[in-house]
matplotlib code that plots the C-alpha trace (Angstrom):
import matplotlib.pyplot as plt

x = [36.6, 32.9, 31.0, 30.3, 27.6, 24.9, 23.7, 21.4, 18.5, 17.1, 17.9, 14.6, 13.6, 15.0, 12.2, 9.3, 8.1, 4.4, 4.2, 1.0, -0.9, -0.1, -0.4, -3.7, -4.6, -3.3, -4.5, -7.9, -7.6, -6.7, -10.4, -12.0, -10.7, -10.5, -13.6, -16.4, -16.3, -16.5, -19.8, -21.4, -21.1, -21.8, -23.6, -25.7, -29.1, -29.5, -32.3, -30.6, -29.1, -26.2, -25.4, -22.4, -23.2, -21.2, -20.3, -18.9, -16.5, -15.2, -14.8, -12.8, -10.8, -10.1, -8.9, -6.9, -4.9, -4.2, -3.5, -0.8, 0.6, 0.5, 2.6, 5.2, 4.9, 5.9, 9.0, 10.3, 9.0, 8.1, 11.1, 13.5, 13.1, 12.6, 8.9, 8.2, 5.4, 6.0, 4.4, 1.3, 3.5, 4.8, 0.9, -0.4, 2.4, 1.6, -1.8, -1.0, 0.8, -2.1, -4.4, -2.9, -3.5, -6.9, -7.3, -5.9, -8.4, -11.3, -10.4, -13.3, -15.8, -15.3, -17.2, -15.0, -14.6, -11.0, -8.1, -6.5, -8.2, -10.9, -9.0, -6.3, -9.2, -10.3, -7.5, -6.3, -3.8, -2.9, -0.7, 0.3, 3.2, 6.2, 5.6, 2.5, 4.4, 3.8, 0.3, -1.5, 0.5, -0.5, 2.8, 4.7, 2.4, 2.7, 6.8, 6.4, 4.1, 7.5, 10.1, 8.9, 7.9, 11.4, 13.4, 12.3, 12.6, 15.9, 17.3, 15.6, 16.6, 20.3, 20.5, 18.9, 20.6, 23.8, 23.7, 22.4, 19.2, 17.5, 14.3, 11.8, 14.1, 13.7, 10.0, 9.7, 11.8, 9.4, 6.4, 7.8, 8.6, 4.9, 4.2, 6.1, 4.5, 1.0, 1.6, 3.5, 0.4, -2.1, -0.7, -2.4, 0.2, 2.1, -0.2, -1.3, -5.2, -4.7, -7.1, -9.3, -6.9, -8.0, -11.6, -14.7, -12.6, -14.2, -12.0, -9.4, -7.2, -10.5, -13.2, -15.2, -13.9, -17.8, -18.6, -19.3, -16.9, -14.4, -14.2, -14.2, -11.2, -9.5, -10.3, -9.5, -5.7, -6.1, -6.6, -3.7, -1.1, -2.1, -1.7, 2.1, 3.5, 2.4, 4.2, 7.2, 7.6, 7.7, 10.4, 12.2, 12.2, 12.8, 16.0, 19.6, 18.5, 15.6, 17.9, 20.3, 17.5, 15.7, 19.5, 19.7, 16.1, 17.7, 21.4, 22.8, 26.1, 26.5, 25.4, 28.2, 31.2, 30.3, 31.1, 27.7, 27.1, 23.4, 22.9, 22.8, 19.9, 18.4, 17.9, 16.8, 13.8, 12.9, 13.1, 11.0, 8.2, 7.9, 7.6, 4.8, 3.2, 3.1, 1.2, -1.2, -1.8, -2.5, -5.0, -6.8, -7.4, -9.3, -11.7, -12.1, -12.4, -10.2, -7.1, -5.9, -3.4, -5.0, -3.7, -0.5, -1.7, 0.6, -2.5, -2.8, 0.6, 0.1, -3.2, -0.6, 1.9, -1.8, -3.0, 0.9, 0.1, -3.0, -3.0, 1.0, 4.1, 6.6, 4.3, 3.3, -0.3, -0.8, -0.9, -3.0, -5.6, -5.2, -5.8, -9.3, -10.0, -9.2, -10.8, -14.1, -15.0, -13.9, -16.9, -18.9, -18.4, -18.5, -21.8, -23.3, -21.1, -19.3, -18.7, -16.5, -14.5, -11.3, -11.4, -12.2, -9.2, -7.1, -8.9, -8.1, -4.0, -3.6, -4.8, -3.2, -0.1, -0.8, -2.4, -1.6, 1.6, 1.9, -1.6, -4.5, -2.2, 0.0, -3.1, -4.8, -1.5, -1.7, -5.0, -4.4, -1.3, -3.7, -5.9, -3.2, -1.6, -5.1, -5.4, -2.2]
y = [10.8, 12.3, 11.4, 14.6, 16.8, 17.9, 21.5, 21.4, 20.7, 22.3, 20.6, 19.5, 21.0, 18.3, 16.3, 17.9, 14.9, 16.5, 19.4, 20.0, 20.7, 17.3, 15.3, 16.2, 15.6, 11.5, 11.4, 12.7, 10.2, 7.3, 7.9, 8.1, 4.8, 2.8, 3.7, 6.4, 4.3, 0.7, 2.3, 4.0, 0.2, -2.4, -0.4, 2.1, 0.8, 0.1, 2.1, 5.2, 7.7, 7.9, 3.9, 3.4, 0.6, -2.5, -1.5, 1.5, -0.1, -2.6, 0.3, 2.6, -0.5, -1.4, 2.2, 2.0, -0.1, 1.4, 4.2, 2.3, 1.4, 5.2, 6.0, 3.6, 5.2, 8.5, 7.1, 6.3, 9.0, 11.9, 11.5, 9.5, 10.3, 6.5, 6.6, 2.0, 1.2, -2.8, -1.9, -3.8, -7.2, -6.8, -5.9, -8.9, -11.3, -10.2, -10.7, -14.3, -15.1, -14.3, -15.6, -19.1, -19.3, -18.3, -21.3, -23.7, -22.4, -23.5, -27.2, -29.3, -26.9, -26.8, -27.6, -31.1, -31.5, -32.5, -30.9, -29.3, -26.2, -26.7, -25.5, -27.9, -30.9, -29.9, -29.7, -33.5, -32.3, -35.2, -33.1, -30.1, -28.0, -27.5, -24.3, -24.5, -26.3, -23.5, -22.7, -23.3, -21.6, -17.9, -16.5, -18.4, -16.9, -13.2, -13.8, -14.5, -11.3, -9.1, -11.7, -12.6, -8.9, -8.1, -10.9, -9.9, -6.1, -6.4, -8.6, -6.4, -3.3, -4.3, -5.4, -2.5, 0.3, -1.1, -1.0, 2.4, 2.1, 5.2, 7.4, 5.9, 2.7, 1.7, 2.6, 0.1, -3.1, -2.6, -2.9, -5.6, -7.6, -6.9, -8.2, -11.4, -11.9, -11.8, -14.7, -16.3, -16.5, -16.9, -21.0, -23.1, -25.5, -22.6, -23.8, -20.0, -20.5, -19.5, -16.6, -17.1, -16.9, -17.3, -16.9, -18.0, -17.5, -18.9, -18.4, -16.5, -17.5, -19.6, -16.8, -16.4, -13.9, -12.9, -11.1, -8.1, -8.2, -10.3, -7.2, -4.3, -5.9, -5.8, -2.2, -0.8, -3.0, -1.6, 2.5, 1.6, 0.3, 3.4, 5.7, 3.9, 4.1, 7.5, 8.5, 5.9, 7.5, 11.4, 10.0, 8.6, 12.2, 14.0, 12.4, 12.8, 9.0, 11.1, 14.4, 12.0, 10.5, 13.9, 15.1, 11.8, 12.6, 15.8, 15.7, 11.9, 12.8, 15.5, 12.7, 10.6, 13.0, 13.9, 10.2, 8.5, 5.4, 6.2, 2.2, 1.4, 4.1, 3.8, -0.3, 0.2, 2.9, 0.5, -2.3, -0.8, 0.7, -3.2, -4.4, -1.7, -2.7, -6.3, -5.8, -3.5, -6.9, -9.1, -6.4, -6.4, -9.7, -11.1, -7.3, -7.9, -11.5, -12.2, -12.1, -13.0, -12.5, -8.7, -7.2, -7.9, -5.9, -3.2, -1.2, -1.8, -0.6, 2.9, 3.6, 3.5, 6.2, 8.1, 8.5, 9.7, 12.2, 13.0, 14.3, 15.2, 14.0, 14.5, 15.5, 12.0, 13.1, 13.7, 10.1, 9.4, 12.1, 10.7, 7.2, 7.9, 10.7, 8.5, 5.3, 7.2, 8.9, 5.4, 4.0, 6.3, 6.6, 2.6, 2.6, 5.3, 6.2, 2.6, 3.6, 6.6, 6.1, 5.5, 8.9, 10.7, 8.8, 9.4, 13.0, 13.4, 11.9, 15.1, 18.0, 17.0, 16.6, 20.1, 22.4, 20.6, 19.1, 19.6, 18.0, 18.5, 19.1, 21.4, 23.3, 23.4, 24.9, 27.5, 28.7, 28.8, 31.4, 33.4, 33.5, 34.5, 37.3, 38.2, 38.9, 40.4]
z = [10.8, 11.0, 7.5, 5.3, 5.8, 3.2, 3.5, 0.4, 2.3, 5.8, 8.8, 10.6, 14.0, 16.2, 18.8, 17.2, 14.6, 13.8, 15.9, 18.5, 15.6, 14.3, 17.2, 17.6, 14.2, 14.4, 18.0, 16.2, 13.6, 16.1, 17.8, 14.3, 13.4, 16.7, 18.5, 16.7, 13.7, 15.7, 18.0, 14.8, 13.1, 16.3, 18.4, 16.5, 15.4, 11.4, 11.0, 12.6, 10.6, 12.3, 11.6, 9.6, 7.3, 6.6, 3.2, 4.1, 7.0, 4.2, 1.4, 3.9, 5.5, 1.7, 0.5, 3.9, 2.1, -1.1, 1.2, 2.7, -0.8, -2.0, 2.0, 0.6, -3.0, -1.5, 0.3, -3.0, -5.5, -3.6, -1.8, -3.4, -6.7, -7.7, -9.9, -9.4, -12.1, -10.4, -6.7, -7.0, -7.3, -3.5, -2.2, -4.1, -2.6, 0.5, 0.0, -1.6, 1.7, 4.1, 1.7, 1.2, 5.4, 5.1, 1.9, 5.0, 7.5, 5.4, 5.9, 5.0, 5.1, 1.0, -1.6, -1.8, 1.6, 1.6, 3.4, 0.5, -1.2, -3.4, -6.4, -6.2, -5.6, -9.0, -10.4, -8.8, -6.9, -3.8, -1.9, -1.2, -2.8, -1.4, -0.8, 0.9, 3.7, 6.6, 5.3, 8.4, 10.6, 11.1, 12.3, 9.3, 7.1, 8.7, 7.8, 4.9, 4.1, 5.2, 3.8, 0.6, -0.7, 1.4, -0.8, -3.5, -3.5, -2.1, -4.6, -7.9, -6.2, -5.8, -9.1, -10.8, -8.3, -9.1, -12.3, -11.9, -14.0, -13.3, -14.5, -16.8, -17.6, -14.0, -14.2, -17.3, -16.2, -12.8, -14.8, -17.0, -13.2, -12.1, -15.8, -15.3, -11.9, -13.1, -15.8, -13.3, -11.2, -13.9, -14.4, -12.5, -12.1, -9.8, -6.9, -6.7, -7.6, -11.7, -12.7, -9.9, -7.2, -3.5, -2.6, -0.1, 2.6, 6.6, 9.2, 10.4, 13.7, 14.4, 13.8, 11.2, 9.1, 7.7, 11.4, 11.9, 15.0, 12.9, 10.2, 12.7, 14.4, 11.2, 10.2, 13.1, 12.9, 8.8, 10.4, 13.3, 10.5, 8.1, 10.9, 12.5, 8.9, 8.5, 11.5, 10.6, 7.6, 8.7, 11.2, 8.0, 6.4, 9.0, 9.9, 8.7, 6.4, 4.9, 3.9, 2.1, 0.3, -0.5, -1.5, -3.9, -5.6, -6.5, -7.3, -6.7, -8.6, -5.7, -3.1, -4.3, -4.3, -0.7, 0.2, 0.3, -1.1, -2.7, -3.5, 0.3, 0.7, -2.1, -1.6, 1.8, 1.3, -2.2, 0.3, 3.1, 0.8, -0.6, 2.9, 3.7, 0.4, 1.7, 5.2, 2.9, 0.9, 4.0, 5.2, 2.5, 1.6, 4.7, 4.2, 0.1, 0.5, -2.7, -4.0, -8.0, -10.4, -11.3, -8.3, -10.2, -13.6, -14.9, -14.6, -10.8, -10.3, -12.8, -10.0, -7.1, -8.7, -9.8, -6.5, -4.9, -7.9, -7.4, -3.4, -3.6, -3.4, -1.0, 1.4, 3.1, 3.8, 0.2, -1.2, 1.9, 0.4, -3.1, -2.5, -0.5, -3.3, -6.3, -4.6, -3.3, -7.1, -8.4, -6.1, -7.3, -10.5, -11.2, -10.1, -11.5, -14.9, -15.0, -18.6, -18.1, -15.2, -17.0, -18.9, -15.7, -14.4, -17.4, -17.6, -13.5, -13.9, -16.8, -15.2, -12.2, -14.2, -16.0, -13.3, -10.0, -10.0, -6.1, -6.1, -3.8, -0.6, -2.8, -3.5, -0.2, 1.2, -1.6, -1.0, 2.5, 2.2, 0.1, 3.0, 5.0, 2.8, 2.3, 6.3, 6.5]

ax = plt.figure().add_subplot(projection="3d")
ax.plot(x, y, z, "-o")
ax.set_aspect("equal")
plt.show()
């Protein structure tokens, strides 16, 4: 018996993903990030004006990141309807997993000198915990960045979809989880670091993590991640798994009369956006060089949604746009008016929310189809 069919939604033009116009645009962004940006940095002379400074490689590789976090954002509430206030726990696990490998590749180069990290020296600690038992194993460590986010999205997610907490009462109990997590983390006797977390990190697979070489390598793996969910993602929504979850975001009473079981999809795109929020953790621990409990903050989790807002949900480049606009006036801003930046943020989140509420894609496109009406 073939499964039901939903018509509410357009079915997408079959074998064409982005379109030429789109392929161009990641191949485009694919050269940007993996070889104009590593000859303007290595090989460009400092004092030309062309030279892209090392600042600037770590600030983009870092919103890169976040721009990951707001992809996976998207997957959820652009297109699934699910708004997570809770998504900063999974990228600070998964920055906690690499980071606990990068504590292990300092070995005695410490202030103590000892094989255990410096924090747990001080704090006379003899041994390691339990938990710390694969830290010095680089592919262990990469597992557990997809597991442990994984595990623990899967298990939230089925317990809350089941139960079939939805709209701002699933938005609460995730911030409430992120919450939890943060003054989980904040003990010292968790092994995690306490408020200061992991820091001063050396090596990484060997190689010091402070070279300029070192950090290219991992922007460029930061802009080739961004870029592989980006297209993973319009695969997702483009496909039959993507209509169902679009049909869910708007009518899941109408989802489950047709015979689809919205828990299954629901838990698997909650699951997957954790995941993706994980690897944008690991990346961005070895470029920040830190990683502590306020990654967990409820407030770090609000900026995720904020910057899906902000460029435009449902719309997969949007959150991409939002996070390097959000993130490059919060630069700025910090240094020059470090005083205002939450009310521009809190001024920015309203009139999005009041004039733009496709964001800035949403009003790009509309000025462009006045340009076109306008030439017709």
């Amino acid at each position: 018996m073939s499964s039901p069919q939903l018509t509410s939604l357009p079915t997408p033009r079959r074998g064409l993903l982005l379109g030429t116009a789109g392929w161009t645009a990641v191949a485009a962004a694919t050269a940007l990030v993996a070889v104009l940006v590593p000859v303007l940095n290595l090989l460009v002379p400092e004092g030309s004006p062309l030279h892209l400074s090392d600042y600037a490689v770590a600030l983009v590789g870092k919103i890169m990141c976040y721009a990951i976090c707001a992809l996976a954002m998207d997957l959820i509430w652009g297109y699934t309807g699910i708004l997570s206030l809770g998504h900063g726990v999974f990228f600070a696990l998964g920055g906690y997993a690499m980071g606990m490998y990068l504590m292990r590749q300092i070995g005695r180069d410490g202030n103590y000198q000892s094989d255990l990290p410096d924090f747990m020296v001080f704090l006379d600690w003899k041994t390691l915990p339990w938990h710390w038992a694969v830290s010095d194993s680089f592919v262990a460590q990469l597992l557990l960045v997809l597991l442990v986010p994984g595990l623990l999205a899967f298990v939230f997610g089925f317990f809350a979809f089941r139960s079939r907490i939805k709209g701002v009462y699933f938005s609460i109990i995730t911030q409430a989880m992120t919450f939890a997590a943060m003054l989980l983390f904040f003990r010292n006797e968790t092994g995690f670091g306490g408020n200061n977390g992991f820091t001063d990190f050396k090596r990484i697979l060997g190689i010091p993590v402070a070279q300029p070489s070192t950090r290219m390598v991992l922007f460029v793996l930061t802009g080739l991640t961004l870029i592989g969910f980006y297209l993973m993602a319009r695969w997702i929504v483009n496909s039959k798994f993507g209509r169902v979850l679009q049909a869910i975001r708007d009518a899941e009473n109408r989802v489950m009369f047709t015979g689809y079981n919205p828990l299954a999809y629901k838990l698997a795109i909650w699951t997957l956006s954790a995941v993706m929020c994980g690897v944008a953790g690991a990346l961005y621990v070895p470029q920040v060089g830190i990683i502590n409990p306020s990654e967990m903050s409820p407030a770090a989790s609000i900026e995720i949604a904020i910057w899906a807002a902000v460029g435009g949900r449902a719309s997969l480049i949007g959150p991409i746009v939002g996070a390097f606009f959000v993130n490059g006036a919060k630069s700025w801003f910090t240094q020059v008016f470090p005083e205002f930046w939450l009310y521009f943020l809190g001024a920015l989140f309203i009139a999005v929310t009041l004039f733009l509420p496709n964001g800035i894609v949403g009003l790009a496109a509309k000025l462009n189809g006045r340009k076109k009406e306008e030439r017709a």
